[in-house]
Structures are given as structure tokens and as C-alpha cells.
C-alpha positions as MATLAB code, in Angstrom:
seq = 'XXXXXXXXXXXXXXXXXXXXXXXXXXXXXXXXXXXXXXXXXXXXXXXXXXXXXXXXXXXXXXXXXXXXXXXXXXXXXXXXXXXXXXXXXXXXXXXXXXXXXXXXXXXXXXXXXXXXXXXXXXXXXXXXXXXXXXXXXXXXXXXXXXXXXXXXXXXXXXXXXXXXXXXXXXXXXXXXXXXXXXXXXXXXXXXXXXXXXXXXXXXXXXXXXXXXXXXXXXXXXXXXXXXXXXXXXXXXXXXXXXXXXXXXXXXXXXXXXXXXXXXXXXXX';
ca = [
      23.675   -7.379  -56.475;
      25.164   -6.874  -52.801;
      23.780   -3.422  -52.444;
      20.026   -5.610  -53.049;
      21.032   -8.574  -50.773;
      22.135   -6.586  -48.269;
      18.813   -4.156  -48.581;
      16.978   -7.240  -48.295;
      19.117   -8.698  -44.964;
      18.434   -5.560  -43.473;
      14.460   -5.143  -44.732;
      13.950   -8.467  -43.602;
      16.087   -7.756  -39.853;
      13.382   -5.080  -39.495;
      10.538   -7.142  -39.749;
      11.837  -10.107  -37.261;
      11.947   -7.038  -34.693;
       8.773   -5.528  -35.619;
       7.136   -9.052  -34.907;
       8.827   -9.477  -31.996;
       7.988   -6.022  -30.538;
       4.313   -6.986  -31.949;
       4.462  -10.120  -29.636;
       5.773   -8.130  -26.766;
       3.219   -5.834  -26.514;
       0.331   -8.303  -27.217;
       1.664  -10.187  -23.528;
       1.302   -7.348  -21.958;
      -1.670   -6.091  -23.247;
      -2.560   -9.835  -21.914;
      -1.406   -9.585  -19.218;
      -2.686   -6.396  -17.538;
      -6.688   -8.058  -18.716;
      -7.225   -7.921  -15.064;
      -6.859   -4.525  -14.728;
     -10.199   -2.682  -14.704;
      -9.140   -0.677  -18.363;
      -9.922    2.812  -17.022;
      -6.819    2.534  -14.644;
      -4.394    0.470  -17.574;
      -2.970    3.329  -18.949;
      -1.623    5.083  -15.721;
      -0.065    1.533  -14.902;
       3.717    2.088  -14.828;
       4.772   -0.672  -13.474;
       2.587   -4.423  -13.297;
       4.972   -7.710  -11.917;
       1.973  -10.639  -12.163;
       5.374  -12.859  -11.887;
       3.647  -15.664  -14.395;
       5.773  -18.634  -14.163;
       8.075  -17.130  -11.867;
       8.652  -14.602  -14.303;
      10.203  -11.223  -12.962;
       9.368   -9.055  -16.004;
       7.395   -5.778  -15.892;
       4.152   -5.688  -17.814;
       3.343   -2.550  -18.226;
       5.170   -1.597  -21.706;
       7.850   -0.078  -19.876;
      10.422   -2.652  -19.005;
      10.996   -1.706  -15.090;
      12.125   -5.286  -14.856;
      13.038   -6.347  -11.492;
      16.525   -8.545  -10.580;
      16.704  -12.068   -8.415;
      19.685  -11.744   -7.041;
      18.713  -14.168   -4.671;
      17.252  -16.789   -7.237;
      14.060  -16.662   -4.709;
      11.488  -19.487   -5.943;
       8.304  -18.976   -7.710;
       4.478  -20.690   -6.090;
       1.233  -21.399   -6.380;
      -1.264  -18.140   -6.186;
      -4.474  -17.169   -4.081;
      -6.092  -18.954   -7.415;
      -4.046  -21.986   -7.537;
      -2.403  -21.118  -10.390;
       1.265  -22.680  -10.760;
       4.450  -20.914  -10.205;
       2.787  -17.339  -10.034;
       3.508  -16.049   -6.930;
       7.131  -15.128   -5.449;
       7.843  -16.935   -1.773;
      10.441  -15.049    0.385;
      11.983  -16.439    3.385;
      13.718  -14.199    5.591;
      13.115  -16.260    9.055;
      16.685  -16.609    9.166;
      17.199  -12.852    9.833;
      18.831  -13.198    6.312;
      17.881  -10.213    3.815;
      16.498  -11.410    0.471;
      14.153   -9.538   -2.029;
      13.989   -8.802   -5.413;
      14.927   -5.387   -6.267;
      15.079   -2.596   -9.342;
      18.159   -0.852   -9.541;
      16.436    1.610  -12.375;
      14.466    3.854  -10.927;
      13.708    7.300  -13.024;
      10.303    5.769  -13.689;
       9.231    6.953  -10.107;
      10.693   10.270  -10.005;
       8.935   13.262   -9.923;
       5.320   11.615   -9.202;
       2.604   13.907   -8.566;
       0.445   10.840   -7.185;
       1.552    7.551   -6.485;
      -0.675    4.160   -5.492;
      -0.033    0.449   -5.090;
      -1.563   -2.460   -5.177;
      -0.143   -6.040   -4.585;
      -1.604   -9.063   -2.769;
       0.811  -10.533    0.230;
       0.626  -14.298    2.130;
       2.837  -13.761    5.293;
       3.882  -17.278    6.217;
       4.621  -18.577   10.153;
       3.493  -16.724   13.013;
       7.266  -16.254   15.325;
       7.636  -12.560   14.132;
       8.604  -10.694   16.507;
       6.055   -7.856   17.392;
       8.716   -5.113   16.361;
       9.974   -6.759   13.495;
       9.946   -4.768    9.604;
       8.924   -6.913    7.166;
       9.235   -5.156    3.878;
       6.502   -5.397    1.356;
       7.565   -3.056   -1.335;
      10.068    0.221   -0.812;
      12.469    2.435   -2.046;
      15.867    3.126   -0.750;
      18.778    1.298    1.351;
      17.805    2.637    4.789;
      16.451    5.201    6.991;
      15.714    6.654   10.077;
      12.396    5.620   11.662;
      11.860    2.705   13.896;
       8.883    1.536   11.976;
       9.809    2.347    8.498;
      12.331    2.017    5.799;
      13.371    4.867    3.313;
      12.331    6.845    1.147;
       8.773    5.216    1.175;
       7.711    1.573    2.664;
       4.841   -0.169    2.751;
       5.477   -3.331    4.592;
       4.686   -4.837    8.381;
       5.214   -3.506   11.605;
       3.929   -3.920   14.916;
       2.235   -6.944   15.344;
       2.669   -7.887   11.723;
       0.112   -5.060   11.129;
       0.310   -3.410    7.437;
       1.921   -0.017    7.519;
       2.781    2.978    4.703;
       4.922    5.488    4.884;
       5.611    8.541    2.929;
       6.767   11.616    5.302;
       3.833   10.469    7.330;
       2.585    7.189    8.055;
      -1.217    5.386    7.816;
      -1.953    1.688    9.302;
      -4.114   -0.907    8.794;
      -7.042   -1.810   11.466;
      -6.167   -4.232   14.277;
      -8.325   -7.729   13.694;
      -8.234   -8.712   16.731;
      -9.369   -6.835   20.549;
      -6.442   -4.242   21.461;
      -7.574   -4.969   24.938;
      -5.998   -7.864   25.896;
      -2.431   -8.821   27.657;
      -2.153  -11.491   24.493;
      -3.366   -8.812   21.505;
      -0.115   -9.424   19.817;
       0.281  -12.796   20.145;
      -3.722  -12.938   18.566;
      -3.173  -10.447   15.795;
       0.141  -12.066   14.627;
      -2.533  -15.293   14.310;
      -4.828  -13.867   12.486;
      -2.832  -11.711   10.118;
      -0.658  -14.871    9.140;
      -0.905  -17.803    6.810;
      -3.603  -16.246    4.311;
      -3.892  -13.808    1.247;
      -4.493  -10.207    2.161;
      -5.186   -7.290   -0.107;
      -3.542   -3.864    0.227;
      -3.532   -0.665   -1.318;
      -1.590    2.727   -0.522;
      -2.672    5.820   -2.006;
       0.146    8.874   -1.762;
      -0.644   12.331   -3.316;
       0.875   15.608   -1.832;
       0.592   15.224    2.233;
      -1.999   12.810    2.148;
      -1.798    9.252    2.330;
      -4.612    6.173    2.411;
      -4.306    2.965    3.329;
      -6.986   -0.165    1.685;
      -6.900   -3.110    3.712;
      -8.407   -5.857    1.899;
     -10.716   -3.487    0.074;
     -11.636   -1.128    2.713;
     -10.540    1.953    2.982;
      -8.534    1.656    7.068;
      -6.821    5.222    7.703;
      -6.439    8.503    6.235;
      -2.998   10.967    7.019;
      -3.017   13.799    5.888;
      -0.312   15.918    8.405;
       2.779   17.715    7.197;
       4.778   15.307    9.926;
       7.936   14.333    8.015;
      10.635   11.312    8.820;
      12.628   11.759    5.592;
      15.546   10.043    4.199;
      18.344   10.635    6.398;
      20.354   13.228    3.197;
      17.188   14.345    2.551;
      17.673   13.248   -0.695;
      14.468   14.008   -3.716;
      15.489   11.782   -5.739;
      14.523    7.905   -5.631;
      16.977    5.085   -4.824;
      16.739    1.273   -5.525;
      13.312   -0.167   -4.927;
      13.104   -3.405   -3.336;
      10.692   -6.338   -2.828;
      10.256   -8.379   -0.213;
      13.215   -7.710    2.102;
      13.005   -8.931    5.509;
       9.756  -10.370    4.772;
       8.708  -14.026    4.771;
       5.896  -15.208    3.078;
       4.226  -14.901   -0.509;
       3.647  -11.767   -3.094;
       2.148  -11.644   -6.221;
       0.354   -9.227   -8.749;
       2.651   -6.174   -7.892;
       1.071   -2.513   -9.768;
       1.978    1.004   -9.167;
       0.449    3.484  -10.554;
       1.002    7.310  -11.487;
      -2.460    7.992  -10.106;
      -4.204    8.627   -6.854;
      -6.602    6.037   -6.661;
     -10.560    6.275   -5.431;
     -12.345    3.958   -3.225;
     -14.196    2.121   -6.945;
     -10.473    1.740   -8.088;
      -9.761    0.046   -5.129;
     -13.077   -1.932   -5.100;
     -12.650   -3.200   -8.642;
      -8.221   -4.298   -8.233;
      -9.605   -6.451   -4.603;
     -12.508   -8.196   -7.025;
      -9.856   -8.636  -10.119;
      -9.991  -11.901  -11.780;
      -6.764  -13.653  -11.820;
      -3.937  -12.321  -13.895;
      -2.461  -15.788  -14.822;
      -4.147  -17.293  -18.131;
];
């Protein structure tokens, strides 16, 4: 009689974690609904951060730490505790950050997409404000390590992988007070961007549309020259909003691009 009650303890232990694994992968097939579906399955890592959630969506559980306990806001749709705020005017460093990062080793092609708010407009022009980025430091003036996509100069967005691509100015280049203009303009609303990074060629989308093209052999590398990936971080140094954070294992085409900057929100 205990070898059956036992058989059925453990018969019926297996079926409270097939449901549950069931329901896990049902919220995130949810979840990534926004995604057009011919990119979902090269999605390797998707942080919508629903109700200030941190979790990854894509099936693979790159979940991301809060060591910070940063706050969770409205969205560019309105929708409730879906967005991360970060608030670095301080000169204080807070982000969220993976400390697990074999998913992004060995990439053949790597793109992101993630929607950013930066808040305030008394950045410095030469100030780094990390978007999203891998490693704990490096050796370019304009960059972090071992690649950054974040803002730089003028609170312009910036990627860099061995060599770097920008997004357009918004404002005339030809005045003494460009800076002070473009910092304006840049601030205090929802942008859109998109790096693209396959071999020795990178692309940067700025709010949909495709902005620069790099594809030299220049190299600022990590400083041990390093191949393999370190922590990956977002947020540090930057202040502002982020939300609707996906990297994929693919090098995506201007459509791909088209379709993630039209998405429908990711929030139900």
C-alpha cells in the first residue's frame, strides 16, 4: 500500500509541474503577441516588464536582477506599472542587470529593440547614459564595453560593437546652441531604437528609420580583449524610462524594423 501511495504522491507531483510549466509557457506565448510571429522564434531574450515585472519572456529565463529595487511606470500606452524609470541625476549608478550571460555568446548576428523616455534636459553634452550593454567597463570615451547602445553626445543615441553607428541630429548642427537644442528635443518623450550587429557591420533604426550604416574593421575592444561576454546591464547612468526590451539572434531588415516601431502594446 505505500509503494501505491507513494506512486500516486509522486504521479500526482508530476502533474502540478506539468501545469505549471503549461501556464508558464502560455504567458509567454502571451506575452511576445506583439511580436510580428516571423521574428518570435529567434527572440532570446523579451523584458515587456508587465507590472514591474523583471522576468524574461522569451522561454528562456534570462531573468534580469533589481538590485536597486528601481520602480515600475506608466508606458508610451498608458498602461500601469509597465515601464522601468531610472534615475541616475545624482551621478549615482543604478540599472538592472543579468549576471547570466552564455545566452549571448557566440552570436553570429545580434539586434535590439527597446523603446527609451529620457527624462530632464541638464545632461551634460558628454555624458554616457547607458541604454542596454554588456560588461563592467572599457576604454572609449563614448562607449562602454563589450557592446553599448546608450547616449552620448548631446544625448544623441549611439551603438557600439568594435565600431560605432549614431543616430541623426534633430535639430541644425549649425548653431553655437545645437546642443543645448538637441538635448530639448531628444528629452521628455518615447523614442524607438534598433541596433543591428552582424560580422563588421552595424545599423542603427532611429524611431523606425534606418539613420547610419558601419561597416569598417575599426576596433575599440574590451580592454583584455576578452571573447567572451560579461554581465549585461540596463539602464546604468541613464535617467529616464525603458520598456519592451528584445534581443534577438538575428540580423534584422528594414520590414522587421518597420513592423517592432508599429507593434501594438505588449501589456494586456
Amino acid at each position: 500500500m505505500k509503494g501505491l501511495l507513494y506512486f500516486s504522491i509522486f504521479v500526482f507531483a508530476l502533474f502540478l509541474i506539468s501545469c505549471s510549466q503549461h501556464d508558464t509557457n502560455q504567458q509567454n506565448d502571451s506575452a511576445k503577441d506583439c511580436i510580428p510571429s516571423e521574428l518570435q522564434q529567434n527572440v532570446i531574450a523579451f523584458y515587456p516588464f508587465t507590472e514591474g515585472d523583471i522576468k524574461d519572456y522569451s522561454g528562456y529565463d534570462n531573468d534580469l536582477n533589481n538590485p536597486f529595487m528601481l520602480s515600475s511606470v506608466s508606458d508610451r500606452f498608458g498602461n500601469s506599472s509597465s515601464a522601468i524609470e531610472f534615475d541616475n541625476s545624482d551621478d549615482s549608478v543604478r540599472y538592472l542587470v543579468d549576471y547570466n550571460t552564455d545566452f549571448l555568446q557566440d552570436l553570429q548576428s545580434l539586434s535590439i529593440s527597446l523603446w527609451y523616455y529620457p527624462e530632464g534636459t541638464d545632461r551634460g553634452s558628454k555624458d554616457y547614459e547607458c541604454l542596454i550593454q554588456t560588461g563592467d567597463g572599457g576604454n572609449c570615451p563614448n562607449h562602454d564595453q563589450e557592446w553599448s547602445m546608450g547616449l552620448y553626445d548631446c544625448r544623441q543615441a549611439t551603438f557600439k560593437y568594435h565600431n560605432a553607428v549614431w543616430a541623426n541630429a534633430v535639430t541644425s548642427e549649425d548653431v553655437p546652441e545645437y546642443c543645448t537644442n538637441e538635448i530639448a528635443e531628444l528629452s521628455n518623450k518615447w523614442h524607438h531604437i534598433v541596433v543591428v550587429h552582424s560580422a563588421n557591420t552595424n545599423k542603427l533604426y532611429f524611431d523606425g528609420v534606418l539613420n547610419d550604416i558601419n561597416e569598417s574593421e575599426g576596433c575599440c575592444c574590451h580592454p583584455d580583449d576578452s571573447p567572451l561576454i560579461e554581465n549585461m546591464y540596463i539602464g546604468q547612468g541613464f535617467t529616464g524610462k525603458i520598456d519592451d526590451v528584445i534581443i534577438f539572434d538575428k540580423e534584422l531588415s528594414d520590414d522587421d524594423v518597420t513592423s517592432l516601431y508599429e507593434a501594438t502594446s505588449c501589456k494586456k
